[in-house]
N, CA, C and O atoms as a GROMACS GRO file, in nm:
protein
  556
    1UNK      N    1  10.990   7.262   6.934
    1UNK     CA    2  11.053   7.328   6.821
    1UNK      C    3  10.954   7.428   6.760
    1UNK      O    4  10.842   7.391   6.726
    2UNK      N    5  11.007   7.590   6.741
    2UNK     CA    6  10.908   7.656   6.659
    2UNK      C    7  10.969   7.644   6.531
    2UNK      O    8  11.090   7.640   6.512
    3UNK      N    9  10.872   7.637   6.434
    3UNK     CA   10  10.848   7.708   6.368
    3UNK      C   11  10.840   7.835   6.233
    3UNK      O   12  10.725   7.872   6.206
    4UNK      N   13  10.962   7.905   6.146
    4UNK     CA   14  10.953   8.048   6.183
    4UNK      C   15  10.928   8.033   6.003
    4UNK      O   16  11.017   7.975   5.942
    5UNK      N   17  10.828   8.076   5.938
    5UNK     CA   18  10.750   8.109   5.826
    5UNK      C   19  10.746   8.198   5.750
    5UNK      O   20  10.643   8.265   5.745
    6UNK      N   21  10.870   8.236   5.656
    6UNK     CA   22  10.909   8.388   5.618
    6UNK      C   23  10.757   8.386   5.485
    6UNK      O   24  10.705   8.301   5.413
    7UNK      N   25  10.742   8.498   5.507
    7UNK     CA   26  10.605   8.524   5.419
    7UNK      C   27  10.687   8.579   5.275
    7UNK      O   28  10.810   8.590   5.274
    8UNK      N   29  10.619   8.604   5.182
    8UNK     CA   30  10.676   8.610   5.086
    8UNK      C   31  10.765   8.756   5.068
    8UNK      O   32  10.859   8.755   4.988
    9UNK      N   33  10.732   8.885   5.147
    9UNK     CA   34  10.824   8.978   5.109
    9UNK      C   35  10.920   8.946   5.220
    9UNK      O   36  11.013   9.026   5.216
   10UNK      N   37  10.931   8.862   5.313
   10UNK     CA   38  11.056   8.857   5.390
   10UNK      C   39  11.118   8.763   5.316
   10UNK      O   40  11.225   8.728   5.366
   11UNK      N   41  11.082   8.696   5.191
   11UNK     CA   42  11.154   8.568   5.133
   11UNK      C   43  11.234   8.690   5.038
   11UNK      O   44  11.357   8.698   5.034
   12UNK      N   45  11.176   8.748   4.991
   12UNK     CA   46  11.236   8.850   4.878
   12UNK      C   47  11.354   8.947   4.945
   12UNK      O   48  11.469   8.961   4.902
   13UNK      N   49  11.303   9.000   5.043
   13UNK     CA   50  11.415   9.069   5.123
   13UNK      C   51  11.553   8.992   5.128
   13UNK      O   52  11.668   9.031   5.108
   14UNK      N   53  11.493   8.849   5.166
   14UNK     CA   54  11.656   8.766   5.190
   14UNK      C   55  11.699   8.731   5.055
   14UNK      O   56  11.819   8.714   5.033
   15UNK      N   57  11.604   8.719   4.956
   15UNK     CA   58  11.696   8.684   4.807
   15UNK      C   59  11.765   8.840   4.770
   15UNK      O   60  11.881   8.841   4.730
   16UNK      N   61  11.707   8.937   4.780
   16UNK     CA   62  11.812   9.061   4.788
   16UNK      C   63  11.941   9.092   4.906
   16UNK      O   64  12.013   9.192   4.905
   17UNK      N   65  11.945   9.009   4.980
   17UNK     CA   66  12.051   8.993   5.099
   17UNK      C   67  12.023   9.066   5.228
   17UNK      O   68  12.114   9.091   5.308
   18UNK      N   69  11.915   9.096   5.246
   18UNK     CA   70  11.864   9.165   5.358
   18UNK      C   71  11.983   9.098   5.488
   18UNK      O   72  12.015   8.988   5.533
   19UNK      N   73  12.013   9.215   5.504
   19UNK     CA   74  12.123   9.202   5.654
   19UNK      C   75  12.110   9.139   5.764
   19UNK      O   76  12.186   9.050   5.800
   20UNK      N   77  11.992   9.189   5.842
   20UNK     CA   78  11.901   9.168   5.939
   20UNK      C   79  11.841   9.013   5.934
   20UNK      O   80  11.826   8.936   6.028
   21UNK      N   81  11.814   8.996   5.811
   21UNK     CA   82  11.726   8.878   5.778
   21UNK      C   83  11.844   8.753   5.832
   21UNK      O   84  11.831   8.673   5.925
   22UNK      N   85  11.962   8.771   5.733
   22UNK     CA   86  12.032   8.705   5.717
   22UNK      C   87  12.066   8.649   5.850
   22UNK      O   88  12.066   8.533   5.893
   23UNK      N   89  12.101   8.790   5.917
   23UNK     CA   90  12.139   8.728   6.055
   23UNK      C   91  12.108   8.618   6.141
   23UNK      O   92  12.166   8.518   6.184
   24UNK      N   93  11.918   8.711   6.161
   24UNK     CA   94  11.815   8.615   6.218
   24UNK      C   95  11.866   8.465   6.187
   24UNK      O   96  11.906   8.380   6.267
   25UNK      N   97  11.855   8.460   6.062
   25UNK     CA   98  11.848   8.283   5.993
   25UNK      C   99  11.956   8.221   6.050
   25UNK      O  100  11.947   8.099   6.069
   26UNK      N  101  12.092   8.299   6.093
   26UNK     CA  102  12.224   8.203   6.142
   26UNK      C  103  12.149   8.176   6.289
   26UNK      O  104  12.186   8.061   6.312
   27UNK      N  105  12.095   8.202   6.362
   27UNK     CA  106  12.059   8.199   6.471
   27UNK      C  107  11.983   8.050   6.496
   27UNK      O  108  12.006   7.992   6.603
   28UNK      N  109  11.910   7.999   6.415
   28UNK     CA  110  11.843   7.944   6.395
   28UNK      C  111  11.804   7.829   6.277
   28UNK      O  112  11.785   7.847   6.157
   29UNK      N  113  11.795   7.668   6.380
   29UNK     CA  114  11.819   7.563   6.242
   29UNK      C  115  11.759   7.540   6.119
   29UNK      O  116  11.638   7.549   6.096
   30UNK      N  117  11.853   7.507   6.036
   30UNK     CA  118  11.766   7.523   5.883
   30UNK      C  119  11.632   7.454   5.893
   30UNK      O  120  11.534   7.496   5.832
   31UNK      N  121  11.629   7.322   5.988
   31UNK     CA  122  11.512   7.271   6.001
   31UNK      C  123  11.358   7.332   6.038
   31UNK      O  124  11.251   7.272   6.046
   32UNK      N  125  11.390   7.472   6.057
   32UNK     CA  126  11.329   7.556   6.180
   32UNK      C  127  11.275   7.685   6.109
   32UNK      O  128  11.223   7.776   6.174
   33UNK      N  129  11.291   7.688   5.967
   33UNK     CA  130  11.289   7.750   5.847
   33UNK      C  131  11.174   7.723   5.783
   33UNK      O  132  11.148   7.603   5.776
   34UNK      N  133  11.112   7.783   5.744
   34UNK     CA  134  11.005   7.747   5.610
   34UNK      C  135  10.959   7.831   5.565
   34UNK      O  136  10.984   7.938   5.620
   35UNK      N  137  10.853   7.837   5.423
   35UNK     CA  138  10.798   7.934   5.345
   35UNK      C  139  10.667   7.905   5.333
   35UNK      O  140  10.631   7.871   5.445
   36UNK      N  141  10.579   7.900   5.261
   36UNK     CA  142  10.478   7.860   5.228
   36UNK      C  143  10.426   7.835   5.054
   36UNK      O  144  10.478   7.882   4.953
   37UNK      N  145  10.322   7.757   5.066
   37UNK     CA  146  10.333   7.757   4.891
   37UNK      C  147  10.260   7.854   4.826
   37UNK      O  148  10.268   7.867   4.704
   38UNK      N  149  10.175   7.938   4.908
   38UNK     CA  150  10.119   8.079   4.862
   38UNK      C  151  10.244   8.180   4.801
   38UNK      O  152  10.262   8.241   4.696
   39UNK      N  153  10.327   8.157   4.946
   39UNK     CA  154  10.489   8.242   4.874
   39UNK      C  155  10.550   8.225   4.769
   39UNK      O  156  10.587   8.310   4.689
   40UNK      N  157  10.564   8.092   4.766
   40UNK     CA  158  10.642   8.005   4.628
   40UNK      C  159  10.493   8.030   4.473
   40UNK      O  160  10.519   8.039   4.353
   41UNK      N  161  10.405   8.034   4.513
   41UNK     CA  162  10.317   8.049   4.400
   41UNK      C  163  10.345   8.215   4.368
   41UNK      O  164  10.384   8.251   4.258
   42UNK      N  165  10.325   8.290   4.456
   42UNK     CA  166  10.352   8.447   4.453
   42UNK      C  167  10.494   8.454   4.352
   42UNK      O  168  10.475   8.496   4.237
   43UNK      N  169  10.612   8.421   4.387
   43UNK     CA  170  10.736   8.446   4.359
   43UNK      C  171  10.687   8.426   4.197
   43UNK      O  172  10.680   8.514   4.110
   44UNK      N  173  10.652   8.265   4.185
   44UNK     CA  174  10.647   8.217   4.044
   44UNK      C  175  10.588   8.287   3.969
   44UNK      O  176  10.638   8.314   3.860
   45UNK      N  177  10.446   8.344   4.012
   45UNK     CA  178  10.359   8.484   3.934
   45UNK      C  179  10.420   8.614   3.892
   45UNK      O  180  10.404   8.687   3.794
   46UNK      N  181  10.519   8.619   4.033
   46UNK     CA  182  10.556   8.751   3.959
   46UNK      C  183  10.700   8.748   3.826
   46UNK      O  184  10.732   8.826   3.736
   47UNK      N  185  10.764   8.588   3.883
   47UNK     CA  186  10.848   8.545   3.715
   47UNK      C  187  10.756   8.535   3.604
   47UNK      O  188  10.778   8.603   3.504
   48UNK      N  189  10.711   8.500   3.607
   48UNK     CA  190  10.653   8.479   3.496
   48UNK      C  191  10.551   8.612   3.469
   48UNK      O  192  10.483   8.580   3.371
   49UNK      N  193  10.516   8.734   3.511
   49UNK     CA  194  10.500   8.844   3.479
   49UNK      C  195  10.639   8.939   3.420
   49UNK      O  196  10.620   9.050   3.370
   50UNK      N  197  10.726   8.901   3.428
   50UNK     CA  198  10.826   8.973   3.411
   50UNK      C  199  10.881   8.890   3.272
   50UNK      O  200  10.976   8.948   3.220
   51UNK      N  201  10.828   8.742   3.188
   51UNK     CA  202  10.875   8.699   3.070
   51UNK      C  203  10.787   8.737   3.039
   51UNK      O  204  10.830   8.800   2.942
   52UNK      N  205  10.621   8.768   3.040
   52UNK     CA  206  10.483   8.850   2.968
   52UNK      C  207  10.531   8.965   2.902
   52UNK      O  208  10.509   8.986   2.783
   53UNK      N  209  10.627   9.078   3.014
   53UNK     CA  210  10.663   9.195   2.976
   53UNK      C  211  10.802   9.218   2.880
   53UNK      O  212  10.833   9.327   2.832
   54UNK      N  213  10.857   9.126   2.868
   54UNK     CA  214  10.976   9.114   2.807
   54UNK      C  215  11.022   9.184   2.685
   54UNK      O  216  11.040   9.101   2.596
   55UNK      N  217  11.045   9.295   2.648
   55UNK     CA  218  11.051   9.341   2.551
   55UNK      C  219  11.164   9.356   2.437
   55UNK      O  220  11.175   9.440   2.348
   56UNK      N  221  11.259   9.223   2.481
   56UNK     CA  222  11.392   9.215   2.395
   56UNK      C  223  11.461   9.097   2.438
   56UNK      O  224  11.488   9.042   2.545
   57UNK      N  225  11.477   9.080   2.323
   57UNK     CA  226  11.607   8.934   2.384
   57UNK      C  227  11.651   8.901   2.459
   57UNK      O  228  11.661   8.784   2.494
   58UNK      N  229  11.709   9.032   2.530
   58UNK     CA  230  11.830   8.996   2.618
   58UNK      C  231  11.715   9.016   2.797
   58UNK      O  232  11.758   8.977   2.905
   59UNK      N  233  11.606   9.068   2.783
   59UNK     CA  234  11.515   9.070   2.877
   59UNK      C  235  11.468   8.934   2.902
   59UNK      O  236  11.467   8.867   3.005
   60UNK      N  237  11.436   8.914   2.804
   60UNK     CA  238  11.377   8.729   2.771
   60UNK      C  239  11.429   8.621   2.836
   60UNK      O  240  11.374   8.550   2.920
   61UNK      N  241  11.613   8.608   2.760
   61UNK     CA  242  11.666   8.552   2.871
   61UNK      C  243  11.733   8.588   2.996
   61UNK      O  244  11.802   8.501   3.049
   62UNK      N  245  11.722   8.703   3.052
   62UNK     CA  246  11.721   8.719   3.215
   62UNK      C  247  11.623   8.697   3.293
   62UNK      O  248  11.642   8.664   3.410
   63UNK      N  249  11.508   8.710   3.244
   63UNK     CA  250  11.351   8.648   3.276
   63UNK      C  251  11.352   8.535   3.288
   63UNK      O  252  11.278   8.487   3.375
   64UNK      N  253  11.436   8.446   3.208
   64UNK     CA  254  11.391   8.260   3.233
   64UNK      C  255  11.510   8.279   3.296
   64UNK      O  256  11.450   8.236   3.394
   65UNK      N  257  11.632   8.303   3.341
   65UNK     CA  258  11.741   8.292   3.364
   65UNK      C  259  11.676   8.287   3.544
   65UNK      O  260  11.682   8.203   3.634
   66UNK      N  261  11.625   8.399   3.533
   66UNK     CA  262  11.555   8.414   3.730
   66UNK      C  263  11.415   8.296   3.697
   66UNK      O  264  11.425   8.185   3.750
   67UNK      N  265  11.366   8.308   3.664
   67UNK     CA  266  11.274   8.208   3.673
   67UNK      C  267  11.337   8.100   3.676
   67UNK      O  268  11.253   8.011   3.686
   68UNK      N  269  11.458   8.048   3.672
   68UNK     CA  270  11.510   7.882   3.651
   68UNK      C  271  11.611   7.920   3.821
   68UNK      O  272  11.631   7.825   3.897
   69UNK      N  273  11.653   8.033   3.849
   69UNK     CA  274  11.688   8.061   3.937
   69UNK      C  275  11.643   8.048   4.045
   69UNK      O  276  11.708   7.993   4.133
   70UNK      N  277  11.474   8.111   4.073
   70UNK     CA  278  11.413   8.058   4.138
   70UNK      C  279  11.333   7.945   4.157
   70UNK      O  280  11.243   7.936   4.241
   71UNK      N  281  11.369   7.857   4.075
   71UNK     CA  282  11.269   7.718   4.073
   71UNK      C  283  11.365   7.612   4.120
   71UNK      O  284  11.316   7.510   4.166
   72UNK      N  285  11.528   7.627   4.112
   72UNK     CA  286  11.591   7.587   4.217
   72UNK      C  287  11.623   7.595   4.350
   72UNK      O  288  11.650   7.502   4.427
   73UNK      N  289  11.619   7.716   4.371
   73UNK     CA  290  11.606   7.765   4.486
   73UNK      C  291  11.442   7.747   4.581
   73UNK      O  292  11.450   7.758   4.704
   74UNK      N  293  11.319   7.723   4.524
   74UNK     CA  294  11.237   7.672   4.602
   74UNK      C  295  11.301   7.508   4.634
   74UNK      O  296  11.258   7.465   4.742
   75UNK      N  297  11.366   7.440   4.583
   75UNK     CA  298  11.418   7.309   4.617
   75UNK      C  299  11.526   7.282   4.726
   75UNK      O  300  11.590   7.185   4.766
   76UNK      N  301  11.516   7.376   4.747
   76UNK     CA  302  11.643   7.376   4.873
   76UNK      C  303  11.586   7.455   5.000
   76UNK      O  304  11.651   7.484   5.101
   77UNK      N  305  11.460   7.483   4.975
   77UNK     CA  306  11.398   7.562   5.088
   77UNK      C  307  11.285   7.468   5.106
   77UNK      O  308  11.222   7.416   5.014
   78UNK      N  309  11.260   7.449   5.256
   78UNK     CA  310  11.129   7.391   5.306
   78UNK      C  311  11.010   7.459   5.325
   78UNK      O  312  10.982   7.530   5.421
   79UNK      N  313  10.922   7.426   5.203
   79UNK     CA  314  10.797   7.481   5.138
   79UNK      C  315  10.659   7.373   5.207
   79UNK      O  316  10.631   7.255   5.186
   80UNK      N  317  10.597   7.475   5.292
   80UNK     CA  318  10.522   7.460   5.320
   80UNK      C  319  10.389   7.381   5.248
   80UNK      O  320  10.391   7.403   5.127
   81UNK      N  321  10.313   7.323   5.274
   81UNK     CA  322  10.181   7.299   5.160
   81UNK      C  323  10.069   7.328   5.195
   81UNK      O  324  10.055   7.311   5.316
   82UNK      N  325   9.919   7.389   5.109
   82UNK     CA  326   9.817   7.398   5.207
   82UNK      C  327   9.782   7.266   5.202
   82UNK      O  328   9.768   7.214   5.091
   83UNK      N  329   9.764   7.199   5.307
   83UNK     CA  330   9.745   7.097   5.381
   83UNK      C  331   9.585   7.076   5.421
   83UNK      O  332   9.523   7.182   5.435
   84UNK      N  333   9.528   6.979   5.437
   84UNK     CA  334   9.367   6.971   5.473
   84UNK      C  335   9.298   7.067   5.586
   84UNK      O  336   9.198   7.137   5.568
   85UNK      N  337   9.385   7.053   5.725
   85UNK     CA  338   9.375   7.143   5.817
   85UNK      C  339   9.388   7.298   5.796
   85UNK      O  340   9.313   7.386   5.839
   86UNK      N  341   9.496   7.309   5.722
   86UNK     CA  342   9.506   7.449   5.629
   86UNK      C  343   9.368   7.530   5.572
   86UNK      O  344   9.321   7.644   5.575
   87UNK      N  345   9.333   7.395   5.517
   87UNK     CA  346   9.210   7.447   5.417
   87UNK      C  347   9.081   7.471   5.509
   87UNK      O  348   9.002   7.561   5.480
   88UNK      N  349   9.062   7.395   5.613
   88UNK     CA  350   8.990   7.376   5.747
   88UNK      C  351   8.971   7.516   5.813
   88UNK      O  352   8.874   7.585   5.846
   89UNK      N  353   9.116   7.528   5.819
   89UNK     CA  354   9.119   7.739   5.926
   89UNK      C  355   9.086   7.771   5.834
   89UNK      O  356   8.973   7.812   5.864
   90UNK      N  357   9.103   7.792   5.682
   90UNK     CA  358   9.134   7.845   5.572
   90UNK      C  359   8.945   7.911   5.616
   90UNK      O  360   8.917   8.022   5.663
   91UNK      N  361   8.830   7.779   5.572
   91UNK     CA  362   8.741   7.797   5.563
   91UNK      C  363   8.689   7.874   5.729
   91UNK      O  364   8.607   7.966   5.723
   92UNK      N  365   8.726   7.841   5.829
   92UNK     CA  366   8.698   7.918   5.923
   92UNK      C  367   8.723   8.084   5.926
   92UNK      O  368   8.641   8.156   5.983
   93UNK      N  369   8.813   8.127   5.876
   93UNK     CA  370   8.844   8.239   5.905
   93UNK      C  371   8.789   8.321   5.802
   93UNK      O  372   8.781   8.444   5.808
   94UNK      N  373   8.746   8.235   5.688
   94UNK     CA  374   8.646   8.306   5.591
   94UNK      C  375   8.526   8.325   5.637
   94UNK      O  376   8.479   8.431   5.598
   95UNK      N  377   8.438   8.244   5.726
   95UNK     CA  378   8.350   8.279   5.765
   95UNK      C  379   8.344   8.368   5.881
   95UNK      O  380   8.231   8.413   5.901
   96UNK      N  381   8.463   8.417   5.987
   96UNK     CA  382   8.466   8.489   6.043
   96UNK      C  383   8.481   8.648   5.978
   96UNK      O  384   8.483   8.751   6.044
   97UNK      N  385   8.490   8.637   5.814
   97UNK     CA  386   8.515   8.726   5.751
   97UNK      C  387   8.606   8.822   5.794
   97UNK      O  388   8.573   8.934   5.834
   98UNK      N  389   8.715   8.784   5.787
   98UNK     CA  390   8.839   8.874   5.832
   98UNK      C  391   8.889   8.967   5.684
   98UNK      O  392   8.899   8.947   5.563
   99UNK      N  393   8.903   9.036   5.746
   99UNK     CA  394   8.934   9.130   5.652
   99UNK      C  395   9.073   9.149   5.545
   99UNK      O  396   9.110   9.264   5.521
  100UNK      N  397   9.110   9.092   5.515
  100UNK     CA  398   9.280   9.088   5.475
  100UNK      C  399   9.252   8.994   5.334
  100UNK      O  400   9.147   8.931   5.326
  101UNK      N  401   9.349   8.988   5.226
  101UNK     CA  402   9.382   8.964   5.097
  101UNK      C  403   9.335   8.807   5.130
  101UNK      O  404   9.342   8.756   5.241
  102UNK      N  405   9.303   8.766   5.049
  102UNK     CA  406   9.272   8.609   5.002
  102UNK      C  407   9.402   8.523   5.015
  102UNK      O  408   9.417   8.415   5.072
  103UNK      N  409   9.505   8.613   4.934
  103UNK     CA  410   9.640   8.529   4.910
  103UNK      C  411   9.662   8.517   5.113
  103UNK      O  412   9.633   8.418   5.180
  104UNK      N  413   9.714   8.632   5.160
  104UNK     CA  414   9.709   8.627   5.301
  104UNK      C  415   9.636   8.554   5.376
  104UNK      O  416   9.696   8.473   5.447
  105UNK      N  417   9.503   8.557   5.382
  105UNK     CA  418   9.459   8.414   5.449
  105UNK      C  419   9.507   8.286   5.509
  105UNK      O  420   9.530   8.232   5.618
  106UNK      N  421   9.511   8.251   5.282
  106UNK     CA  422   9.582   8.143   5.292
  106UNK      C  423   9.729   8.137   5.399
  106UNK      O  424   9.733   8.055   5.491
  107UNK      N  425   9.811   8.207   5.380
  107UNK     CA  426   9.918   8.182   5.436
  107UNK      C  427   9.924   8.194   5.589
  107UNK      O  428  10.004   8.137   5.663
  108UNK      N  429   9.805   8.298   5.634
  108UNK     CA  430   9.782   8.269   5.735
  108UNK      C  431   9.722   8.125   5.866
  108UNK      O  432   9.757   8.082   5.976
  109UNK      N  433   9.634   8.105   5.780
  109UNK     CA  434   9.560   7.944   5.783
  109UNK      C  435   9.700   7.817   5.780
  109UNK      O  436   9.711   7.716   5.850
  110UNK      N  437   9.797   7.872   5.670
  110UNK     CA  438   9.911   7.723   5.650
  110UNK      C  439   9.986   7.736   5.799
  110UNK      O  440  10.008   7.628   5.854
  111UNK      N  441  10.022   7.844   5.862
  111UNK     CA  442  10.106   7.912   5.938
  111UNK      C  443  10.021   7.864   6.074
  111UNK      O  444  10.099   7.812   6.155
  112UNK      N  445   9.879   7.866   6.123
  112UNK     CA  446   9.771   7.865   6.226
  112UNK      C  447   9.804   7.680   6.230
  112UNK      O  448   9.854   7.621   6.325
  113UNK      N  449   9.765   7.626   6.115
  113UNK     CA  450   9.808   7.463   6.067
  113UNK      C  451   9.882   7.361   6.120
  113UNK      O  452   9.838   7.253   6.159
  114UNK      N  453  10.033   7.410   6.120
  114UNK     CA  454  10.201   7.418   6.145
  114UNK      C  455  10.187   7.476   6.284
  114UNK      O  456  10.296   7.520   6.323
  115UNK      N  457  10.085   7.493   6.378
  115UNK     CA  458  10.102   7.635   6.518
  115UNK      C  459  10.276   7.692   6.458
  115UNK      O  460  10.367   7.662   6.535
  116UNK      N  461  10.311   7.756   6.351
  116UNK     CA  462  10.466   7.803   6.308
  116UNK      C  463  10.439   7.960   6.412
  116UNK      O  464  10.361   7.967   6.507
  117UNK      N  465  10.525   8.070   6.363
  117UNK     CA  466  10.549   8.202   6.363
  117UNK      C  467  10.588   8.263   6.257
  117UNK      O  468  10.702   8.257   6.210
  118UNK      N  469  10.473   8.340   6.203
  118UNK     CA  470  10.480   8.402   6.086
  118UNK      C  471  10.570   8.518   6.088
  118UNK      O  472  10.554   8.619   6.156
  119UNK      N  473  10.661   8.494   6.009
  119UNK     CA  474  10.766   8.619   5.991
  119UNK      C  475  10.742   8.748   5.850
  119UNK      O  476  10.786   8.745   5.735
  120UNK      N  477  10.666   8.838   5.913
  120UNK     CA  478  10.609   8.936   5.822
  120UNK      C  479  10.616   9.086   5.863
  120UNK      O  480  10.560   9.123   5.966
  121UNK      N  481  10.697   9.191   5.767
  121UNK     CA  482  10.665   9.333   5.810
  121UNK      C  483  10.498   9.381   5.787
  121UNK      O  484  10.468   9.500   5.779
  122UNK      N  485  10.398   9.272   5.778
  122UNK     CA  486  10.206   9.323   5.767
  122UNK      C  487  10.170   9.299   5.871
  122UNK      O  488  10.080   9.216   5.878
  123UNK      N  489  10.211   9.349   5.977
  123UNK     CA  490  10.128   9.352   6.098
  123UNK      C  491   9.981   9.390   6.098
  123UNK      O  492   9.884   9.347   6.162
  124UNK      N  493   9.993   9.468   6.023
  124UNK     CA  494   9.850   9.560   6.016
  124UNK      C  495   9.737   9.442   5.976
  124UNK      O  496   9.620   9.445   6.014
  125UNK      N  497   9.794   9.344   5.896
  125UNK     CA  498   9.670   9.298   5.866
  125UNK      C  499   9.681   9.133   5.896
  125UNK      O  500   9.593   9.048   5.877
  126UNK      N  501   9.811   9.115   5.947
  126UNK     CA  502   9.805   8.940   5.998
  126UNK      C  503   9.774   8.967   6.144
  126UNK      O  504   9.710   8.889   6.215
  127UNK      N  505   9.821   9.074   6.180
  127UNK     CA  506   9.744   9.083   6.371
  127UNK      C  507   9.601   9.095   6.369
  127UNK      O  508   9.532   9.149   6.456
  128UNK      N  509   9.552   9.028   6.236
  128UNK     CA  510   9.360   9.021   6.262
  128UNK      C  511   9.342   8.898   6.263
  128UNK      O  512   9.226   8.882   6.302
  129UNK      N  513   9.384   8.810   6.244
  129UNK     CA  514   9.406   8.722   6.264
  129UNK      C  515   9.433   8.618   6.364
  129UNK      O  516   9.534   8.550   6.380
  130UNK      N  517   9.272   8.620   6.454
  130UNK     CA  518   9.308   8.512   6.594
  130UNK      C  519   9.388   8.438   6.606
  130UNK      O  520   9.366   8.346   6.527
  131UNK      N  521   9.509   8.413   6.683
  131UNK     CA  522   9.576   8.330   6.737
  131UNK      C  523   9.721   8.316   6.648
  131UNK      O  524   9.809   8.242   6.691
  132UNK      N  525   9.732   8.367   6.564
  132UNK     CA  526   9.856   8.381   6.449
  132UNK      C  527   9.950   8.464   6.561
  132UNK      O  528   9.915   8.562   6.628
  133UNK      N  529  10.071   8.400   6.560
  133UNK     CA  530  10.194   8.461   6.591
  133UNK      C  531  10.234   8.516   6.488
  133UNK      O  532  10.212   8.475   6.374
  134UNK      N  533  10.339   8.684   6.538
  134UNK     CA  534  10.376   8.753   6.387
  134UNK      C  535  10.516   8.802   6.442
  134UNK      O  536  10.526   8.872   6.544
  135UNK      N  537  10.643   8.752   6.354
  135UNK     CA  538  10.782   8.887   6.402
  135UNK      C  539  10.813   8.927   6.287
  135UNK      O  540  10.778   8.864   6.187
  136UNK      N  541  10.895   9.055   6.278
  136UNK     CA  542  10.915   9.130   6.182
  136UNK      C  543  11.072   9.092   6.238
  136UNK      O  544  11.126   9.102   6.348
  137UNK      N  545  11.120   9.044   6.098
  137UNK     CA  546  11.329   9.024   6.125
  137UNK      C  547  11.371   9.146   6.038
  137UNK      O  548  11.486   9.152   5.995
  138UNK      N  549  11.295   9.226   6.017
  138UNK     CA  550  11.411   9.396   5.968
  138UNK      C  551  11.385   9.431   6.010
  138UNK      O  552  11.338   9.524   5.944
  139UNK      N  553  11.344   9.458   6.184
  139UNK     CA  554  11.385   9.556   6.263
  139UNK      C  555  11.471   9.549   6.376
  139UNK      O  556  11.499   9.652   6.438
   0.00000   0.00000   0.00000
């Protein structure tokens, strides 16, 4: 069984209804699905940047309205965890000093963990990444 690890802008693509995405996912069992908790931490940062900026009532509650939106919706999706082994590549690939975002790492390392297939349009910078499988589902 693979695998398939939507990174956090392919998670966003499908909460906007991405076509392509959608498709992919009928193809394939829900069991066979996952995210990561770098993603799910990402999502939550950027809710809760958007009640920081809130500049009116009615902003305020559409801000907790998606923030309560998405905190159900991580409950119905299979969320990855960094896991000991996680933290293990995590520290390996830091010392190989790879070049790519911290947050990325991580998700790279949870994804290396799981042997999953990371589903990401960042090729550019998860194909540095020894041994990481990568597909892009919007194209």
């Amino acid at each position: 069984m693979n695998l398939w690890i939507l990174d956090t802008e392919h998670l966003s693509l499908l909460q906007r209804g991405h076509l392509k995405i959608r498709q992919r996912l009928t193809m394939i069992k829900p069991q066979e699905i996952a995210i990561n908790i770098i993603s799910a931490e990402e999502q939550i940062r950027g809710r809760l940047g958007i009640i920081r900026r809130a500049n009116s009532s009615n902003e305020l509650v559409l801000a907790y309205r998606r923030l309560k939106e998405l905190l159900d919706e991580l409950e119905t999706i299979n969320v990855l965890d960094f896991i000991p082994e996680a933290s293990l590549i995590y520290g390996d690939l830091m010392q190989q000093k790879i070049r790519i975002g911290t947050r990325d790492l991580r998700i790279a390392a949870i994804v290396l963990a799981v042997q999953g297939t990371l589903v990401t349009r960042n090729h550019r910078d998860f194909e540095r990444v020894p041994g990481l499988k990568v597909e892009d589902w919007t194209v």
